[in-house]
N, C-alpha and C positions, 0 to 999 in steps of 0.2 A: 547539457542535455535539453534535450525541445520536449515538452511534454502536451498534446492537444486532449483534451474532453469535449467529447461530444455528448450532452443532454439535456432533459427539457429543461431545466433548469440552472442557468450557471449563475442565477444569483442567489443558489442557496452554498456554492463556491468558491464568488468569487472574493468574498472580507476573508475566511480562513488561510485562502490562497496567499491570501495579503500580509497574513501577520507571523510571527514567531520563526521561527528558523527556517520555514519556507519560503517565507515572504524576504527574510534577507538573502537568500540563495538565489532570491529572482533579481533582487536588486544589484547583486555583486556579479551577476551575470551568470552567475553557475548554473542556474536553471531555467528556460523560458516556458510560460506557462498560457496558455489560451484555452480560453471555455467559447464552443461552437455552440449552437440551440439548432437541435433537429427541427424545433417547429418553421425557420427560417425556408424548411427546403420541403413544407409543404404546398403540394400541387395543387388546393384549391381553395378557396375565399375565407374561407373558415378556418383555414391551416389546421387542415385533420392530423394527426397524427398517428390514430390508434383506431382500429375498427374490433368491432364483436368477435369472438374466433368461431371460426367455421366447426359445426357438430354441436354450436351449443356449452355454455359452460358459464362461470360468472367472469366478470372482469372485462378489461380492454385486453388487446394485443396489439405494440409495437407493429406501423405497416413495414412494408421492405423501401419504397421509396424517398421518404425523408430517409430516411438512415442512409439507405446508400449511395443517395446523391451528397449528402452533409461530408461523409468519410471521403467520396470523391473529391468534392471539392477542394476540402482539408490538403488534404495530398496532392492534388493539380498545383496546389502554391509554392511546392517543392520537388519538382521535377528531376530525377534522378538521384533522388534520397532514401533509400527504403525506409518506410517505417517499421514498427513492432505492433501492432494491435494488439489488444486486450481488450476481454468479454466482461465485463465483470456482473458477477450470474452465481447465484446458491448451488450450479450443478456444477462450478468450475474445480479444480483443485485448489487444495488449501493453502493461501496465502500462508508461509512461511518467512524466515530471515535469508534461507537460501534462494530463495524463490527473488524475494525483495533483492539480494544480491547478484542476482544474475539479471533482472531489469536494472540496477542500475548503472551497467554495463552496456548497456543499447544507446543509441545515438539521438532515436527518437521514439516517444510513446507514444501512440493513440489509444484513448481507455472510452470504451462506449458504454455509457450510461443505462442499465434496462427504467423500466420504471411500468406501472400497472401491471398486468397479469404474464409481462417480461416480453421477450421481443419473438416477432413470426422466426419459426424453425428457419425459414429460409434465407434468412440473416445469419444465422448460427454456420449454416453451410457454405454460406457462400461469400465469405470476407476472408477464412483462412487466419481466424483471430487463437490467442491464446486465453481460456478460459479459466479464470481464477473468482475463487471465492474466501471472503474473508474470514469465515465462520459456517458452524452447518447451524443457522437460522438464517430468518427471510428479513429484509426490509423494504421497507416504500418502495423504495427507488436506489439505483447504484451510487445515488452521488456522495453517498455516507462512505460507503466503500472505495470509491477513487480516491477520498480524501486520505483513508487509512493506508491505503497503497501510496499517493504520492510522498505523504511525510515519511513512509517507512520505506521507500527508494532514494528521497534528495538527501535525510541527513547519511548516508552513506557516499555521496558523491566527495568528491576531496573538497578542503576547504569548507565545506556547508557546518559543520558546529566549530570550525573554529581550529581547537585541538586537533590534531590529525588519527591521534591512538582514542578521541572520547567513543569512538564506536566501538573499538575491539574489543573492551570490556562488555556488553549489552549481554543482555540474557537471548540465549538461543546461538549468539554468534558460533562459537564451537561447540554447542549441544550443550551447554548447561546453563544454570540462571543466573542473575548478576550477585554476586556478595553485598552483603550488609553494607550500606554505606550511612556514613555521621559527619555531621558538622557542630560547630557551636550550637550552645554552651557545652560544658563536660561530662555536665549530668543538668538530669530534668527531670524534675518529677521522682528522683529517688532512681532513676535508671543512668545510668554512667555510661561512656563512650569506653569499651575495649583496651584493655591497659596496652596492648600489642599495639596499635594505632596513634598508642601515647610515645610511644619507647623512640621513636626515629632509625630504626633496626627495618633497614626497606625489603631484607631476605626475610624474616620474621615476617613484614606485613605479608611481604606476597604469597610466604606459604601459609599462612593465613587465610589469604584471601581465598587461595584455591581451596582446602579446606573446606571452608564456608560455602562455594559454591556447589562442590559434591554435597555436602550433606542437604543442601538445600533442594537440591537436585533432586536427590533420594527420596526424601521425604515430600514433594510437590508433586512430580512430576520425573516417576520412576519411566514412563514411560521414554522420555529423552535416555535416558544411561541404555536402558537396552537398544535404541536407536544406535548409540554410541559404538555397543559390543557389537550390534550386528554391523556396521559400517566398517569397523575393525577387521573384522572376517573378508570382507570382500578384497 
């Protein structure tokens, strides 16, 4: 998978980009990753980027032509490739595991960056991007946000943690959340590891496990289980 960011900033990017399972996903090849800076593709001495919004209001606003030259460009260097664009923007829909699963299925990402008072409306219209958001709160800038999207798209691609099944356990994957997990010691602290997990009985663990993930489910985030029933129905 090719992944491009476009924003003002990719050196607050590019060391995370670098390290832990995304950074080996780039190095085994499984993932290519490039950070663009929109300020490169501004038009004049100052490399503006952002001007006041028109009516009045606090903040900057993202202009249309760094942005849409930067995206152009990006894309001129792979001619007959389609990419996937994404907005990422507090009005987008909610970054999901589903969500994350169907980008990681695309060939190539473009994730654009907003940042200041977020980008002129006529960027939003006129790129034909897919608009995600990771949360309903606000932050600085997207690049917090690309970050959580790319790690929660690459350890899904094959090979990236390694184990091939370490994903299909994750909380969310089938609508519920991940079971209790233990390691060494066998106890600590006066709390002991799960006699069922001692036993070597792997039909016992796993109905166990499932077990564990319903009621945890139940009790967190009932809202998933009816998610569940209602999907059932359809």
């Amino acid at each position: 998978m090719r992944i491009d960011v476009l924003t003002l900033f990719p050196e607050a990017l590019e060391p995370v980009l670098a390290s832990s399972i995304v950074g080996r996903a780039v190095e085994s090849g499984i993932a290519s990753i490039a950070c663009t800076n929109f300020r490169e593709f501004a038009r004049d001495k100052h490399r503006t980027v952002d001007d006041r919004p028109f009516g009045g209001g606090p903040g900057m606003v993202l202009m249309c032509e760094p942005v849409f030259d930067a995206l152009e460009h990006v894309e001129a260097g792979h001619e007959g490739q389609a990419s996937t664009r994404v907005l990422l923007t507090p009005q987008g829909e909610r970054l999901t595991q589903r969500v994350a699963q169907e980008l990681s299925q695309e060939a190539w990402l473009v994730l654009l960056c907003g940042h200041y008072e977020g980008f002129d409306e006529r960027i939003r219209t006129g790129i034909d991007a897919r608009e995600i958001s990771i949360g309903d709160y606000v932050l600085s800038g997207g690049e917090s946000a690309a970050l959580v999207l790319i790690d929660a798209i690459v350890r899904l691609l094959p090979g990236a943690l390694g184990g091939e099944s370490s994903a299909h356990d994750d909380s969310f994957t089938d609508g519920l959340l991940e079971y209790p997990q233990y390691t060494r010691p066998r106890e600590f602290r006066g709390m002991a590891v799960p006699d069922v997990l001692l036993s070597g009985d792997h039909g016992s663990i796993e109905a166990w496990r499932r077990e564990q993930r319903i009621e945890r489910t139940l009790a967190r985030r009932p809202d998933l289980m009816q998610d569940r029933r209602d999907e059932g129905r359809k």
